[in-house]
N, C-alpha and C positions, 0 to 999 in steps of 0.2 A: 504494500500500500504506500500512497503518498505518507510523505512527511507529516502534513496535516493530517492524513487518516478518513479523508471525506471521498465520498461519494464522486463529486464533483471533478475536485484532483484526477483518478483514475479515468474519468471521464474526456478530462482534457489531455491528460499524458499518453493516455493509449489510442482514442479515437478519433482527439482532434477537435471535439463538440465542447461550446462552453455553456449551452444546457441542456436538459432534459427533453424533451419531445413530451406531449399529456399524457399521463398515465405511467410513464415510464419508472420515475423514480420513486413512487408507491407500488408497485407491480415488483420492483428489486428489492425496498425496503419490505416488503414480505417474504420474499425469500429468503433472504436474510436471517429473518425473526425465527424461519424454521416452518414455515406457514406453505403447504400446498397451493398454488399457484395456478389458473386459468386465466391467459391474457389471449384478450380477441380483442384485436387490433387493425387498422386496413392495411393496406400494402404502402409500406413508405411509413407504416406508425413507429419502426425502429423497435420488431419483437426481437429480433437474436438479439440486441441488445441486453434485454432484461434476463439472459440467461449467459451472457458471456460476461458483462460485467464483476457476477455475482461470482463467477472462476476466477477473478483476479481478489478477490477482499479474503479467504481462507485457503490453508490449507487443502492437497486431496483434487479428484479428479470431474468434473462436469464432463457427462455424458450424453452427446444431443442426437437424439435420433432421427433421421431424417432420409426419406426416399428420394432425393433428387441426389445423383451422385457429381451432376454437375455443379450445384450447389454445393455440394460439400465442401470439392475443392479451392471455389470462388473464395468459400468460407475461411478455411484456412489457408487459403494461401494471403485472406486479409488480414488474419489475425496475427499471422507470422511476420508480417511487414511492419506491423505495428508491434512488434517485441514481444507476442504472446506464444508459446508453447503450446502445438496445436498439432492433430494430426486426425487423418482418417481413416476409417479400414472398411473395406470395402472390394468388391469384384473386379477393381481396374488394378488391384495392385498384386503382382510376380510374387512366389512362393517366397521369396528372397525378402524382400520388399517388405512383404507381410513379417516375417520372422526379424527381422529389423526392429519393427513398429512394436512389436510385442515383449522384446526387452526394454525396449525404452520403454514403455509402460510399467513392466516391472520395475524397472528401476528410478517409476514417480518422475520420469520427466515431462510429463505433459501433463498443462490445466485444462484442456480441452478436448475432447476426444469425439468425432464426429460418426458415426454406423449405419450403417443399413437396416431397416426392420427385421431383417432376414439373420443378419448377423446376430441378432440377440437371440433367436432359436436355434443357434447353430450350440451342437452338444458343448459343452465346459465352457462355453461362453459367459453364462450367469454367474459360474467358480470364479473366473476371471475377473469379472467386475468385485469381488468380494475382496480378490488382493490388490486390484485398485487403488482402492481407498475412495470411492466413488460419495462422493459429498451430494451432488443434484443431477438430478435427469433429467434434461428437457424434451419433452415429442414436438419438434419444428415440422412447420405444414399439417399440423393435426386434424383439420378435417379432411385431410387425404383417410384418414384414419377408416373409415365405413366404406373407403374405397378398397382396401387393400383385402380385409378381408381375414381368414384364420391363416391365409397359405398364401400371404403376399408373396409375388414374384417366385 
């Protein structure tokens, strides 16, 4: 965290914004408090915001799930630019690639971690998240969610 330890701070050092968009910084300060979270937002309302910010004030790992895998990497490749520890896993990336990513996870180098829906049912998957150290999950694009179905993809 910033010096000062504000909200604000992390907001201008990481992202560049020196305020909040409506909704945003009550939507974070509940997460925060520990508080389950439902943000319906329009497009342009800054929702990955209310769950990447919340990855940089503690300890442990934020896990965003998300079916667009081109998004994903938009995702992190912005979050990476802006000095965040960030990765994806997912079906674009070589056996190699993948084994890479999953020691740097074990070894707690990422505050963000971006998946597949499909990945979370993939077997020892949920073990994994346990030695994470997985602090918040977010489901981005969630009403995709009634789209996807029991056997997404």
């Amino acid at each position: 965290m910033p010096a000062d330890g504000s909200l604000a701070a992390l907001l201008k050092e990481h992202f560049g914004f020196d305020s909040f968009l409506p909704l945003q910084e009550e939507i974070i300060a509940d997460s925060l408090a520990g508080r389950d979270v439902f943000a319906l937002l329009p497009t342009g309302g800054g929702k990955s915001l209310c769950f990447q910010l919340p990855a940089l004030t503690r300890p442990g790992l934020t896990v965003v799930i998300s079916p667009l895998i081109a998004l994903m990497k938009d995702q992190v490749d912005a979050l990476r630019a802006a000095g965040i520890q960030a990765a994806f896993l997912n079906s674009s990336l070589d056996a190699r690639e993948m084994q890479a990513r999953g020691r740097a996870l074990n070894a707690g180098e990422y505050r963000i971690l971006y998946v597949a829906p499909e990945r979370v049912m993939m077997p020892g998957f949920l073990d994994a998240l346990r030695r994470w150290n997985v602090r918040l999950i977010a489901v981005d694009e969630a009403h995709c969610v009634s789209e996807w179905g029991h056997d997404f993809r």
